[in-house]
C-alpha positions in Angstrom: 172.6 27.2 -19.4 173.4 27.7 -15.5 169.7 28.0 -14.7 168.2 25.4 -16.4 171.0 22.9 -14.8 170.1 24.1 -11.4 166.4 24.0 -11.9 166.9 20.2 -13.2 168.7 19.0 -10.4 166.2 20.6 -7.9 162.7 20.3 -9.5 161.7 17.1 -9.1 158.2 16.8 -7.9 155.8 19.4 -9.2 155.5 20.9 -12.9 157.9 23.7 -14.0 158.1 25.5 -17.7 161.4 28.0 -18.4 160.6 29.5 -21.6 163.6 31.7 -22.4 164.4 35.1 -24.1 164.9 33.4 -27.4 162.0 31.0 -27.0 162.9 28.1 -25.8 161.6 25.6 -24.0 162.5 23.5 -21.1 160.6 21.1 -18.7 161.4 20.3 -15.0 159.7 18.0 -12.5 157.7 14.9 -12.9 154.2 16.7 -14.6 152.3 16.2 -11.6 150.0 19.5 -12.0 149.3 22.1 -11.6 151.9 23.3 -14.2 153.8 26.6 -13.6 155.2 28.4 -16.6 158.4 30.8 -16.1 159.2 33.4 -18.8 162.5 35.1 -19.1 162.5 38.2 -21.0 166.4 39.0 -21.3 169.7 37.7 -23.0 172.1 36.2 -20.4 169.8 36.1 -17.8 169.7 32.1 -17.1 173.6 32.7 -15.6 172.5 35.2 -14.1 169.8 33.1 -12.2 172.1 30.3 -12.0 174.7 31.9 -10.0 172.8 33.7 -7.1 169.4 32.1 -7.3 168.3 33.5 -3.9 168.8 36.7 -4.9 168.7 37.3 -8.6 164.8 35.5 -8.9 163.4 37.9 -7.1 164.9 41.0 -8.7 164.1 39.6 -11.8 160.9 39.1 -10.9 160.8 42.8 -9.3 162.3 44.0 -12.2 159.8 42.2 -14.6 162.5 40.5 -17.1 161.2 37.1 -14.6 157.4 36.7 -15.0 155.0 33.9 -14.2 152.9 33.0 -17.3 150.6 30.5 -15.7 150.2 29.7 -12.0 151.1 32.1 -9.5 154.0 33.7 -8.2 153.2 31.8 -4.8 152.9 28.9 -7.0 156.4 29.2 -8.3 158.0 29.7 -5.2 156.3 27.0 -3.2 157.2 25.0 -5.6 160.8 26.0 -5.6 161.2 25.9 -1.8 159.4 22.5 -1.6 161.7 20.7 -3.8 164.8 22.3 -2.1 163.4 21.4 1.5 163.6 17.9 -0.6 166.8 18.0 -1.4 168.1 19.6 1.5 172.2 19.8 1.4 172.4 18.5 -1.8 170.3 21.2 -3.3 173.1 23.7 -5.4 170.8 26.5 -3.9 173.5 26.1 -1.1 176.2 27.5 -2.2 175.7 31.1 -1.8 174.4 30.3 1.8 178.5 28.9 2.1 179.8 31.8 0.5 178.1 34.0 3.4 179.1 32.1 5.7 183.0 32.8 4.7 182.1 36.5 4.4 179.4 37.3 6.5 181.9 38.1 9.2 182.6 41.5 7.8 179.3 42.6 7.6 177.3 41.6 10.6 178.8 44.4 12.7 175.8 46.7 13.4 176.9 50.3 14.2 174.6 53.1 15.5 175.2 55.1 12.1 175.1 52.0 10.3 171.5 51.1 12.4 170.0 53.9 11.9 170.3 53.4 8.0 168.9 50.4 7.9 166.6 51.2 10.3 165.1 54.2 7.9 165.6 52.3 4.3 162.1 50.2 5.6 160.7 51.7 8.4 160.3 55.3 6.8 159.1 54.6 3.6 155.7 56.7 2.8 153.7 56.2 5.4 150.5 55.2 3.5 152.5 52.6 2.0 152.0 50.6 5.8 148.7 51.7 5.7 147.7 49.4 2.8 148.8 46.1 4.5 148.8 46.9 8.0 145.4 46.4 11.1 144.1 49.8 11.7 147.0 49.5 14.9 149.6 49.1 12.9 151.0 46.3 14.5 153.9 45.2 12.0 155.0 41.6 13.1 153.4 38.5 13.7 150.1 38.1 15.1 149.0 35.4 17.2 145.7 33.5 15.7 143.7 31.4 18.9 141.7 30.5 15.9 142.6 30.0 12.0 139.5 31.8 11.6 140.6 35.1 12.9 141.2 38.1 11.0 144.1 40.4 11.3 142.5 42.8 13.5 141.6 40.3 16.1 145.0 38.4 15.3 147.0 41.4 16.5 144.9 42.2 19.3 145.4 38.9 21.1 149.5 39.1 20.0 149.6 42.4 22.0 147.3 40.7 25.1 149.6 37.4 24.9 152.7 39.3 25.0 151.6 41.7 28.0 150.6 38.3 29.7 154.5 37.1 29.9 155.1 40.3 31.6 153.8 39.8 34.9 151.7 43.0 35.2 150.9 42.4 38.3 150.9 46.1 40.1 149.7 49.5 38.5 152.5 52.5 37.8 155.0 49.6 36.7 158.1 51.6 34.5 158.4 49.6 30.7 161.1 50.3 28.3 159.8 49.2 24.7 162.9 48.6 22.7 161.9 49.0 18.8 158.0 50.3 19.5 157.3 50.2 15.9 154.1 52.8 15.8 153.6 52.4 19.4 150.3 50.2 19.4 152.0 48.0 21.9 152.8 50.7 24.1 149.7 52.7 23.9 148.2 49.1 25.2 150.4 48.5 27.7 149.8 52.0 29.3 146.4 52.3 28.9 145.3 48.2 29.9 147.2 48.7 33.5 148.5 52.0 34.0 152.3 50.9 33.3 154.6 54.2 32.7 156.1 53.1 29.3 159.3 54.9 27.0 159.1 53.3 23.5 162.3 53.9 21.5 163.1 53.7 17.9 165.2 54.5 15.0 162.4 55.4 12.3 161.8 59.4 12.5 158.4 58.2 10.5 157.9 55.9 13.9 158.6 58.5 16.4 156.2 61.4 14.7 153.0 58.8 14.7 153.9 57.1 18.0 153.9 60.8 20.0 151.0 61.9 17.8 148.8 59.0 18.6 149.4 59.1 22.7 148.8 62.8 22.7 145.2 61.8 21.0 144.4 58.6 23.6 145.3 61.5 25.7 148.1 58.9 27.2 150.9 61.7 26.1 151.6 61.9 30.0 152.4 58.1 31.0 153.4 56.7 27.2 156.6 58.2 26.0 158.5 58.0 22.8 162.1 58.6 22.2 164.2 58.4 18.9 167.2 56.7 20.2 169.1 53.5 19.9 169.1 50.7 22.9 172.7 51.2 23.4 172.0 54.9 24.8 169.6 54.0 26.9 170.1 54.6 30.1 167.8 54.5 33.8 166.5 51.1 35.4 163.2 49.6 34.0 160.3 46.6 35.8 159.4 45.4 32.6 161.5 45.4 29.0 159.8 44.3 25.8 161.1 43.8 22.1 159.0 42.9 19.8 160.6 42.2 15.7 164.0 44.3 17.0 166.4 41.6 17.8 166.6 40.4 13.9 168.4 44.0 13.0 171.1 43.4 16.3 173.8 41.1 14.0 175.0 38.6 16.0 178.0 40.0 16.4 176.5 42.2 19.0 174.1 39.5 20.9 176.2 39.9 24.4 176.2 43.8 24.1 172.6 43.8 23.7 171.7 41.4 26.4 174.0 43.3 28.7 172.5 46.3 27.7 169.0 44.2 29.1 170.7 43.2 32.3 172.0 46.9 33.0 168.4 48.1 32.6 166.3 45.8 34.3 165.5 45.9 37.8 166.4 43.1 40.1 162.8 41.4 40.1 162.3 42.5 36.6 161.2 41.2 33.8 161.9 40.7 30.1 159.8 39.7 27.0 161.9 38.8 23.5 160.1 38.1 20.8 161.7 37.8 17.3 161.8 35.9 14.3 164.1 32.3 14.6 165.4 29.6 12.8 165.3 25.7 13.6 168.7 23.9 13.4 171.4 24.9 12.2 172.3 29.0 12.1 172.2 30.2 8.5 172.4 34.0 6.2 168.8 35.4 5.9 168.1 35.5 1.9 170.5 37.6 0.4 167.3 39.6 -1.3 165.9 40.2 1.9 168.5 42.0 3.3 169.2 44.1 0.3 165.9 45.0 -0.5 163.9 44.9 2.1 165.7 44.7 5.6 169.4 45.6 5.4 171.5 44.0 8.4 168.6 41.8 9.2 170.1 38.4 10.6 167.8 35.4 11.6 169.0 33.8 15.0 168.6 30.4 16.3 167.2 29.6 20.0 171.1 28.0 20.6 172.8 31.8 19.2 170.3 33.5 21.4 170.1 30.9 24.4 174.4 31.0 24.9 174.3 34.8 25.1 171.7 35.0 27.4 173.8 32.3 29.4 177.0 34.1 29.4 175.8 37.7 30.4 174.1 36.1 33.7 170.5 36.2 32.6 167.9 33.6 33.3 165.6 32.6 30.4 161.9 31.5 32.4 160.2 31.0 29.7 160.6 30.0 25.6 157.5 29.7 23.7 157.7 28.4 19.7 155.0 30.3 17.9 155.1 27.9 14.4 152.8 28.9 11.6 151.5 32.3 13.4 153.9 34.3 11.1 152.7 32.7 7.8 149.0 33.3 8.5 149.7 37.1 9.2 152.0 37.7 5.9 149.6 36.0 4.3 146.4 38.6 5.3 149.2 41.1 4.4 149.7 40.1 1.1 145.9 39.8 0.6 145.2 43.1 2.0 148.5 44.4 -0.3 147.1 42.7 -3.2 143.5 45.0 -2.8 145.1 48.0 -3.2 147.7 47.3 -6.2 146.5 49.9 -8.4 146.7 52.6 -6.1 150.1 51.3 -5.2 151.8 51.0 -8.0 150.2 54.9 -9.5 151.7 56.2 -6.2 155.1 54.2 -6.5 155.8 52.3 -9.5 155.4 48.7 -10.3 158.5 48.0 -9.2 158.2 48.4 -5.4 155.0 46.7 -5.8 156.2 43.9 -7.1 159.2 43.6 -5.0 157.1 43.5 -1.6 155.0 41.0 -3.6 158.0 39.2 -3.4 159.0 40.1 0.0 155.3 38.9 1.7 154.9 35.7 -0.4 158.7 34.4 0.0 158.2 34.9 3.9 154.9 33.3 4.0 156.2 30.4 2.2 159.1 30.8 4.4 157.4 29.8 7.3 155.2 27.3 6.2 158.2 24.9 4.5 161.4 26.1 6.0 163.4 26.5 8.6 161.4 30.1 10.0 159.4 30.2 13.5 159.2 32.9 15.8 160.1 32.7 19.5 159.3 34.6 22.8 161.6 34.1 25.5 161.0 35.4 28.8 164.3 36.4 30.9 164.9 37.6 34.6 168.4 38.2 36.5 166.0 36.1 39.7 164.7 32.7 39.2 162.4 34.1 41.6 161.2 37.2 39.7 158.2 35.1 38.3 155.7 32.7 39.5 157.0 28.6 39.6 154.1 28.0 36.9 152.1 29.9 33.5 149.2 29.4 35.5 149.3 33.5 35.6 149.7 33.8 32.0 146.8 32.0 31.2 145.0 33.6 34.0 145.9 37.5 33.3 145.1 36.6 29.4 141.7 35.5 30.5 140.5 38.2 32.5 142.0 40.9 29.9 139.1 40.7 27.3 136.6 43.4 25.7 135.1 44.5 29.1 139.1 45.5 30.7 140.0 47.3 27.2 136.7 49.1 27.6 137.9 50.5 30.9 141.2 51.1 29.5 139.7 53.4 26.6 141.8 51.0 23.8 138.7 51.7 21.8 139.7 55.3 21.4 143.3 54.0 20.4 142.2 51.3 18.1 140.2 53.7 16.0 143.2 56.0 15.4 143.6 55.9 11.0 141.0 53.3 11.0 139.7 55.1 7.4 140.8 53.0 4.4 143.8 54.4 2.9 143.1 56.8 -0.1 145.3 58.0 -3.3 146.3 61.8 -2.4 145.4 64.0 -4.8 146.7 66.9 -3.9 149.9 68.3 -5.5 151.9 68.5 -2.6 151.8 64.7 -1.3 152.3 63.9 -5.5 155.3 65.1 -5.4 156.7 63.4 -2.6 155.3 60.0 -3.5 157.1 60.4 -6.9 160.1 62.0 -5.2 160.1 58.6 -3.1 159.5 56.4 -6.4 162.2 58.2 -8.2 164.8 57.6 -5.3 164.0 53.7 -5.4 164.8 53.6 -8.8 168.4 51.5 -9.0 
């Protein structure tokens, strides 16, 4: 079968066991342990597999009719992606990555209508749901570890300090647009460590209601604002722009607009902070399950895609930091964290969205530990002059920024915002909603 000829010709190191609906039995790899055993549990399914790997394995797997006998399900697909990073364009995994790349084209147009559907598929899902996985900020991209050692708490601390060190707070009352401000942590940070004036906008309804309910109770509701709006509509002139895991929903197609839309809004000594998930290399689709299960229209750019747009709308990039492995240690205090809490999960919504962001943390951990995933930071200006000729005030600013200046700045009243551990709801009310929700995830 289609399957079994593809998992020959990629398996090669490691130990793999297909045992099929019908009972067979076949063995990939060269035995080297530990063994991983795969079990198929439907009729047809090994063509299936075989003809749109990168997306069929994990809805099987979601699904259940794909389950993983002995090992792990990290095991399987580090084992996988290993032994395709071996065999690199050879690898028959390819060929749906060149069949997007035909017809990609179409689809990589990103609408406001068609944003704000994506943008509410993920980010306004049941918001207990987050509240599994997430630090008690609910910071929802990559933290930055200073030690290996760190925990996610302290991981996503220091990303929100690093990132506010690139942004040259250098004077009190400064005016920030946040573009994508999640649940507003970032923002709430921002305003309260140095008095900046900050508008966070987003898509997510969900985002919106926490973000405004959360300054109002750091009692920051006067100089931290939240707006449900897309960047496009945004209009006014800003010293300091940040965007933090936004620019992966933009499509490529729309790089120039959106760095216009930057250079429109920043001031003339302002200053920009990007950060977003990248690729090394070459540009290629983001795995077809990813965007149709968990982030629809997301599109993965490489520093070159991003770096020529920046060129030809007139801004300056003054600074690019690689941030390589960061990503995989937060998914993987995610997953652990997820993990925890899987029977509460699943009797809230189902086993099947359980085991589909199962999926969706491990594949992206593994993702950036043997592929081609980093994230980036990238610092623009329309001056060379806006910042200083060296990091020296990064470093320095970062430094001077620790427990004693988030004392002063009361983050210890905004870090203890829905700090409790997240509870099943038992009332009769929030039990129908949740099985409302699971009902409507249902294919």
């Amino acid at each position: 079968m289609l399957f079994q000829l593809l998992l020959k010709s990629v398996v090669r190191k490691g130990s793999l066991k297909l045992i099929t609906a019908d009972g067979k039995e076949f063995a990939f790899g060269d035995g080297a342990p530990p063994q991983i055993v795969v079990k198929l549990h439907g009729k047809g399914l090994e063509w299936t597999l075989g003809l749109n790997p990168d997306l069929k394995i994990g809805e099987a797997y979601m699904e259940g009719s794909l389950t993983v006998e002995k090992g792990t399900l990290y095991d399987f697909l580090y084992l996988l992606l290993f032994n395709y990073v071996e065999t690199g364009d050879k690898s028959p995994f390819h060929w749906p990555e060149h069949l997007y790349g035909l017809l990609g084209r179409f689809g990589r147009m990103n609408p406001l209508s068609r944003a704000r559907r994506n943008a509410a598929y993920h980010y306004d899902m049941p918001d207990q749901l987050y509240r599994f996985f997430l630090d008690s900020d609910r910071q929802y991209s990559c933290g930055y570890f200073t030690d290996l050692g760190n925990g996610l708490e302290e991981a996503q601390r220091d990303k929100k300090r690093h990132i506010a060190s690139k942004l040259l707070l250098n004077r009190t009352g400064l005016k920030v647009l946040d573009i994508g401000s999640g649940w507003g942590g970032l923002d709430l940070y921002l305003a309260g460590e140095n008095g900046c004036r900050v508008t966070g906008i987003t898509l997510s309804v969900n985002q919106y209601k926490i973000s405004r309910d959360r300054a109002l109770t750091a009692g920051l509701g006067g100089v931290c604002d939240f707006v449900l709006r897309d960047y496009r509509q945004e209009k006014g002139l800003y010293d300091r722009i940040v965007s933090v895991g936004m620019f992966e929903h933009v499509g490529k197609k729309n790089y120039d607009e959106f760095f216009t839309q930057i250079r429109r809004l920043l001031a003339d000594d302002g200053v920009c902070l990007l950060h977003s998930i990248g690729r090394y290399g070459e540009p290629k689709p983001v795995s077809s399950f990813m965007r149709k299960h968990i982030f629809p229209g997301a599109d993965v750019p490489t520093l070159s895609e991003v770096l020529e747009s920046v060129d030809r709308v007139g801004l300056f990039a003054t600074d690019i930091e690689i941030l390589r492995l960061h990503y995989a240690e937060t998914l993987k205090l995610w997953a652990e964290r997820f993990r925890k809490h899987r029977d509460e999960i699943v009797a809230l919504y189902g086993e099947r969205l359980y085991r589909k962001w199962e999926f969706y943390f491990i594949g992206c951990e593994i993702g950036f530990r043997l592929g081609s995933l980093m994230v980036f930071q990238i610092q623009l200006s329309k001056k060379l002059t806006a910042v200083p000729l060296t990091r020296d005030y990064m470093v320095d600013w970062e430094r001077s920024s620790g427990t004693e200046a988030r004392r002063r700045s009361g983050m210890e009243e905004i870090l203890s915002f829905l700090q409790e551990e997240p509870q099943c709801d038992k009332g009769a009310e929030k039990k129908e909603r949740h099985m409302t929700y699971r009902e409507a995830q249902k294919p």
